[in-house]
C-alpha positions as CSV (number, residue, x, y, z in Angstrom):
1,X,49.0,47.2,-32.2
2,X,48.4,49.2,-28.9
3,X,45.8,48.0,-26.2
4,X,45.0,49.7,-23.0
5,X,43.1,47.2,-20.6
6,X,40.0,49.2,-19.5
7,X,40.2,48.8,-15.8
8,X,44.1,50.1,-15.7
9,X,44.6,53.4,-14.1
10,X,48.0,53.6,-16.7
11,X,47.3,52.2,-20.4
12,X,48.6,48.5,-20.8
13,X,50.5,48.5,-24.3
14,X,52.1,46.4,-26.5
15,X,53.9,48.1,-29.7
16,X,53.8,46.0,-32.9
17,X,54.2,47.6,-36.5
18,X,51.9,49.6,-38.3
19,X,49.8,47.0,-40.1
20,X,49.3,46.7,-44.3
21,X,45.6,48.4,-43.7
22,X,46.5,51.2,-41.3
23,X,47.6,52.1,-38.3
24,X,46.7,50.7,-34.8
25,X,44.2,52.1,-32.7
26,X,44.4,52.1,-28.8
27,X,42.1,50.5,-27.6
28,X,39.5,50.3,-23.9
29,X,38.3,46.5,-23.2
30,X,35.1,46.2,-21.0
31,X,35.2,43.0,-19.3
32,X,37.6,40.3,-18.6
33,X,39.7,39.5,-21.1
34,X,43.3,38.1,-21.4
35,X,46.1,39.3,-23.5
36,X,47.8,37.1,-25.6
37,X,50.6,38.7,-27.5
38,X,49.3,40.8,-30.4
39,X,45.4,39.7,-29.7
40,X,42.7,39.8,-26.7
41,X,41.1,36.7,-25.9
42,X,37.9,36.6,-23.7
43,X,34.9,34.3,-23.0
44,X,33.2,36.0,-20.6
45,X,29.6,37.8,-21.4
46,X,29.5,41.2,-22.0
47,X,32.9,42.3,-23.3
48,X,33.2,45.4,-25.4
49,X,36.4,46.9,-27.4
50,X,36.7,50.6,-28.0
51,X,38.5,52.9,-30.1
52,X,38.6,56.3,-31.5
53,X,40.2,57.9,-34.6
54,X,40.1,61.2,-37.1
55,X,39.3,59.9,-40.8
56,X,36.6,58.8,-42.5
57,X,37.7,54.9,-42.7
58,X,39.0,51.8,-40.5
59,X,39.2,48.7,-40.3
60,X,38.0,45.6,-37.1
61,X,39.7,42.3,-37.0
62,X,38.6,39.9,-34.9
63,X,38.4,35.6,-34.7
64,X,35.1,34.7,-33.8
65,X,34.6,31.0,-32.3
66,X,30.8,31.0,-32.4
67,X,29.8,34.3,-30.7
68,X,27.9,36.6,-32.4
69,X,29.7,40.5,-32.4
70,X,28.4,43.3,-33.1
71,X,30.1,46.4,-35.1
72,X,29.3,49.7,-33.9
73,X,30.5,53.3,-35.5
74,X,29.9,56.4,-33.9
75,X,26.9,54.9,-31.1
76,X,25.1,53.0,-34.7
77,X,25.1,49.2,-35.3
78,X,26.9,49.0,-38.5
79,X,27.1,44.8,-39.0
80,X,26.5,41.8,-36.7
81,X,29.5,38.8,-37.2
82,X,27.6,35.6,-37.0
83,X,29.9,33.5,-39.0
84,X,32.9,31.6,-36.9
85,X,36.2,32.4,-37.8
86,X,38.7,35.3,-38.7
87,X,36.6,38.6,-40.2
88,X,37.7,42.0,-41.1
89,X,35.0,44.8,-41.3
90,X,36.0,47.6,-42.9
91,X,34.3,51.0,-42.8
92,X,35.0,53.5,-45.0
93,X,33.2,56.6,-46.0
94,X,32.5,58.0,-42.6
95,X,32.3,61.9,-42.6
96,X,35.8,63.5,-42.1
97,X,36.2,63.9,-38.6
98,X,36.5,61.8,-34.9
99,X,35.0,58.5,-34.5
100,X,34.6,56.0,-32.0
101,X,34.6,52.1,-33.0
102,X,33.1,50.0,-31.0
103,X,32.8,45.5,-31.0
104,X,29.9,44.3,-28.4
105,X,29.8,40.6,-27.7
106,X,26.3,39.8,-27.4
107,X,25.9,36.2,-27.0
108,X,27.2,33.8,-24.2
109,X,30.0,31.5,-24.7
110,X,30.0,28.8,-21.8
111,X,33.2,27.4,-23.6
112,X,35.3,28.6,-26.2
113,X,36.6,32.2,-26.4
114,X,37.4,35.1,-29.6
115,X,39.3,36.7,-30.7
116,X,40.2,40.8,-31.1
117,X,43.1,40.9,-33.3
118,X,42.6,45.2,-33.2
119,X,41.3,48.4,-34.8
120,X,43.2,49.9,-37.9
121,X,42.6,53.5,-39.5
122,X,44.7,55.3,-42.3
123,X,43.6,58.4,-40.3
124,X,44.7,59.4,-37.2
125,X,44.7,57.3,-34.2
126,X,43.4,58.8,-30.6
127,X,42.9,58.1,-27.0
128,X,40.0,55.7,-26.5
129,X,36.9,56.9,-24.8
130,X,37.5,57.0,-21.2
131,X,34.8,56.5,-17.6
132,X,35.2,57.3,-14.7
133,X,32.7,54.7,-13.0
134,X,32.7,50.9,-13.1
135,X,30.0,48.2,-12.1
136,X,30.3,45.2,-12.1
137,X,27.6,42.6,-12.5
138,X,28.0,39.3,-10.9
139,X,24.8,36.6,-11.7
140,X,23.3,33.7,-13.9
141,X,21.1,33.8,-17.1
142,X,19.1,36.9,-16.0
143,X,22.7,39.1,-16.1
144,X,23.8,37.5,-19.4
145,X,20.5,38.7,-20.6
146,X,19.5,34.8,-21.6
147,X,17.2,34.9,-24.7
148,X,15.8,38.5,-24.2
149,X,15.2,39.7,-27.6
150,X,13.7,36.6,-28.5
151,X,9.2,37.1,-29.2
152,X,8.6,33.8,-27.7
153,X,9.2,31.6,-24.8
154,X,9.6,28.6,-26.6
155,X,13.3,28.2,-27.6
156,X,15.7,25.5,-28.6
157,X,20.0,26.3,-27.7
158,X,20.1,27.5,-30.8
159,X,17.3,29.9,-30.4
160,X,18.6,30.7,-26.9
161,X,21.8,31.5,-28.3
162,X,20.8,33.9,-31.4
163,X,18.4,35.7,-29.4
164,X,20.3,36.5,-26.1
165,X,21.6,40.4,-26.2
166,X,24.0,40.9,-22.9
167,X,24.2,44.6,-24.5
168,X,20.8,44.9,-23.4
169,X,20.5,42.7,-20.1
170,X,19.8,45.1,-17.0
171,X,23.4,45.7,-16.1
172,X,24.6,47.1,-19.1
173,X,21.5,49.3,-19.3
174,X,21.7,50.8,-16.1
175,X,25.9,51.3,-16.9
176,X,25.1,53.3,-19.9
177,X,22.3,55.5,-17.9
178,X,25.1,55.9,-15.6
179,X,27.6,57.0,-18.1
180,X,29.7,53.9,-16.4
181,X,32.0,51.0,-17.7
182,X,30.9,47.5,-16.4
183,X,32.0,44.7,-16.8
184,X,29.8,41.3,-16.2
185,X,31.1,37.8,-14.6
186,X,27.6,35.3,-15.2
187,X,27.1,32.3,-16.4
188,X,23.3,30.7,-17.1
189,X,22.4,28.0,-14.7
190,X,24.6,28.6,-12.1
191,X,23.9,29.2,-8.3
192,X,25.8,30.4,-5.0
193,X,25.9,26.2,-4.1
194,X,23.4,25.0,-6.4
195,X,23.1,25.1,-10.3
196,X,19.9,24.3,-12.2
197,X,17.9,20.9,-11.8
198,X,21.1,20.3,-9.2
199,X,23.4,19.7,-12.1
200,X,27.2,19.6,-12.0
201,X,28.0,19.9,-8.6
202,X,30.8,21.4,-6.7
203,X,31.3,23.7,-9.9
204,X,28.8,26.9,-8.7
205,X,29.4,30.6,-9.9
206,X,31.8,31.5,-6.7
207,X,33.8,28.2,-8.1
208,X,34.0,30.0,-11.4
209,X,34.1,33.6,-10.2
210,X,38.2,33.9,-10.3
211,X,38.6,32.3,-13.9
212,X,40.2,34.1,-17.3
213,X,38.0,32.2,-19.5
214,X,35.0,30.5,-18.1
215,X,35.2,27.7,-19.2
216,X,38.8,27.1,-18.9
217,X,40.8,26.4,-15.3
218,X,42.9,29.1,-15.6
219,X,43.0,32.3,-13.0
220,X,42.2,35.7,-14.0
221,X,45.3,38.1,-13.1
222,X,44.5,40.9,-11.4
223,X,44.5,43.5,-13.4
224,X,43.6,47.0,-11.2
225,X,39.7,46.8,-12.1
226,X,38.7,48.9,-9.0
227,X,34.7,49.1,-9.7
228,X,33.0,51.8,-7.3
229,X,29.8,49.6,-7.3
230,X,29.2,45.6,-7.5
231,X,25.8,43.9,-8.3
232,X,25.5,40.4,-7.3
233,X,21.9,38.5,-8.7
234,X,22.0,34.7,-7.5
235,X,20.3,32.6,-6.2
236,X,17.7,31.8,-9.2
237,X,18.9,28.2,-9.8
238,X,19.7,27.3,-6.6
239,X,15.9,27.6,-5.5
240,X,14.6,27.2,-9.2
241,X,13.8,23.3,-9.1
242,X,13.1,20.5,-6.3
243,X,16.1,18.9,-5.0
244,X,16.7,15.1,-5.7
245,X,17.7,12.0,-4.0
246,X,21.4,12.2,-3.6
247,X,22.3,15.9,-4.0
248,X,24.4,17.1,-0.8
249,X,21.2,18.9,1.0
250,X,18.6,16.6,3.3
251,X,16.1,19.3,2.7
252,X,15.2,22.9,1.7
253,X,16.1,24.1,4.9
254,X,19.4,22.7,4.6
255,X,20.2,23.7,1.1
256,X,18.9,27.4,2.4
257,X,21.2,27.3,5.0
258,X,24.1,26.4,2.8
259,X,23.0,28.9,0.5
260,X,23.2,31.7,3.1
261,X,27.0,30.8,4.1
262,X,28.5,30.5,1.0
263,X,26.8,34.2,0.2
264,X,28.3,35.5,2.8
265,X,31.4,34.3,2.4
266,X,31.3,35.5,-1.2
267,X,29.9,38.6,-0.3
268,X,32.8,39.2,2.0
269,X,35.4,38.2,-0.1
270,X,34.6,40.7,-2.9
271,X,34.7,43.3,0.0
272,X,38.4,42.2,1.3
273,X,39.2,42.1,-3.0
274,X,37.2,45.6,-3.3
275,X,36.9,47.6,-0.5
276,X,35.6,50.7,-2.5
277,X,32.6,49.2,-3.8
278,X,29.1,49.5,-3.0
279,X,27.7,45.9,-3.1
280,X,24.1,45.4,-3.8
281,X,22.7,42.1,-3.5
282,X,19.4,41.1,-6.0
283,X,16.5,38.3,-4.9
284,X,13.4,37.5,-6.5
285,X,10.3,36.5,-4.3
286,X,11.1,32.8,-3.3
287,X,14.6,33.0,-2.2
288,X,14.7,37.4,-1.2
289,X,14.4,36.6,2.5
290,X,17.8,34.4,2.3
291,X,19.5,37.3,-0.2
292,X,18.1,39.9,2.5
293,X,19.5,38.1,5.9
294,X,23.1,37.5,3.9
295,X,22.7,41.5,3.2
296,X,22.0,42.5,6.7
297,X,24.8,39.8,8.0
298,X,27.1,41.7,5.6
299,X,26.2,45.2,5.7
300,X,25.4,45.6,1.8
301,X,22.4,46.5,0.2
302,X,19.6,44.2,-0.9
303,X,17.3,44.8,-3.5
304,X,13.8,42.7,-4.0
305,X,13.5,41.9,-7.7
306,X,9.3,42.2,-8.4
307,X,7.6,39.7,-10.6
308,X,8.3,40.0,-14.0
309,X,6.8,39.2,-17.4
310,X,9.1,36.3,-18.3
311,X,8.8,36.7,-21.6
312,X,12.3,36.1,-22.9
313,X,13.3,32.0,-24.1
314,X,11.9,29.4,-21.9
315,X,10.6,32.1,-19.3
316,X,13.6,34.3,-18.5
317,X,13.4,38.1,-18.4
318,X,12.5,40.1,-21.4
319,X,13.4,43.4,-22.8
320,X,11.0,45.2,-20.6
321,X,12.0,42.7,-17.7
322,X,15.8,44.3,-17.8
323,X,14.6,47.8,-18.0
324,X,12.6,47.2,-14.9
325,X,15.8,46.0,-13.1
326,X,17.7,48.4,-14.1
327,X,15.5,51.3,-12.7
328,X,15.2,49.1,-9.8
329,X,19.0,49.5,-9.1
330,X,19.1,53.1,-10.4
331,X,16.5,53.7,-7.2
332,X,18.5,51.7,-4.9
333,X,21.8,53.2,-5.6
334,X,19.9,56.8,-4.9
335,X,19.7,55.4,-1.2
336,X,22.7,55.2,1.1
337,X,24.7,52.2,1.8
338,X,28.1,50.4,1.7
């Protein structure tokens, strides 16, 4: 099996033998995601495997710990895997020609991690498809695209989890429009200093930002992601609920005021990590003033998110809501800045 890490300039491989159902594809992985001998393991939302063949069959093994991926051939949904544990889909009677395969993981996984255990075809194995731009998303719920395909607010975890489609949360919309890779580092509930309802403190999205797995200690390696662009929408939770007895701020103003340092902190160390990239900061109404004063003390763009129909599980954005963000950043990124 071959895999070529999608943010390497030069193709990351590992050779194994041609397996019993074909031969190996190389491969393009979207997101982070850590190799681990002949598989890829990854947690994070939003990760995507690639590959492209001539032939009119092959074959998609993966280990699935809970997260719901879904099969694409040739830009088509072909099958959703919702059941946990090892699967092999196997296409076959595709018109004699080039394809593109293509796994999409759709749902969030706050602990716990898959599987890719690699594409095989009895055809001929190619190059994988291959961008020249790369965003990045860096947020909470709203970029994991929390509950958005779901037709009502009301929503138990389970719900949350069945219905949420990071495919189609505003980031990877506005990467496909874009004719970009992305890759997305979020994690629902989680502020700059302050998570939801104040809850597990200490342990904010900058605190996770540099981990492999998300919910695992371990540090990502760097692994030559150079994006040209980096979105960063947080702020949600920090501001979302009243503070209580206890927690580490006296008062709004103080927990503002926290909030505002640790964003620029952050802010400037993804600059010093990529200096290439564009950075463009997203606030909603009650917190855009602090996003906007972090973007002017950092020289990045900020972006006012309008109000929104909330429509998605227990009022987060809906289908409609992403598309709205998404041509809010298209517009944004039309406009100069650093």
């Amino acid at each position: 099996m071959k895999f070529a890490a999608l943010a390497l300039l030069a193709p990351l491989v590992l050779s194994a033998a041609p397996a019993p159902d074909g031969k190996p594809l190389d491969v393009h992985i979207g997101g982070r995601a850590v190799v681990e001998g002949k598989a890829i393991r990854f947690g994070w939302p939003g990760v995507y495997v690639e590959g492209r063949f001539r032939g009119t069959e092959v074959n998609a093994r993966v280990e699935t710990q809970g997260d719901w991926l879904r099969v694409s051939v040739d830009g088509k949904p072909f099958q959703t895997l919702v059941t946990p544990g090892p699967a092999v889909v196997k296409v076959a009677r595709l018109k004699p020609g080039i394809h593109t395969i293509r796994i999409d993981k759709l749902t969030e996984s706050q602990s716990g991690s898959s599987r890719f255990l690699g594409f095989f075809t009895h055809g001929t194995p190619l190059a994988p498809p291959v961008r020249l731009r790369r965003i990045e998303f860096i947020g909470d719920s709203h970029s994991v695209g929390y509950g958005n395909t779901s037709p009502t607010r009301e929503c138990d975890e389970r719900k949350v989890h069945d219905t949420t489609d990071t495919s189609q949360a505003f980031g990877p919309v506005l990467a496909r429009r874009l004719g970009a890779d992305y890759r997305i580092v979020a994690y629902s509930g989680y502020g700059v200093v302050r998570n939801y309802a104040g809850g597990k403190p200490g342990e904010n999205l900058p605190f996770l930002y540099l981990r492999a797995i998300p919910g695992e200690p371990a540090p990502a390696r760097a692994d030559g992601w150079r994006p040209g662009i980096i979105v960063i929408n947080l702020g949600t939770n920090d501001f979302s609920t009243k503070l209580h007895p206890g927690e580490a701020w006296a008062d709004d103003a103080a927990l503002r005021a926290a909030y505002r340092k640790r964003y620029i902190d952050f802010v400037k160390e993804r600059r010093r990590q990529q200096p290439q990239a564009r950075l463009v900061l997203m606030g909603a109404e009650n917190f855009y003033a602090d996003v906007a004063a972090v973007a002017r003390a950092t020289g990045v763009t900020a972006v006012k998110v309008p109000t929104l129909e909330m429509t998605g599980c227990n009022w987060h954005p809906s289908l409609k809501d992403h598309r709205t963000m998404a041509d809010l950043l298209a517009a944004a990124l039309k406009t100069p800045g650093r």
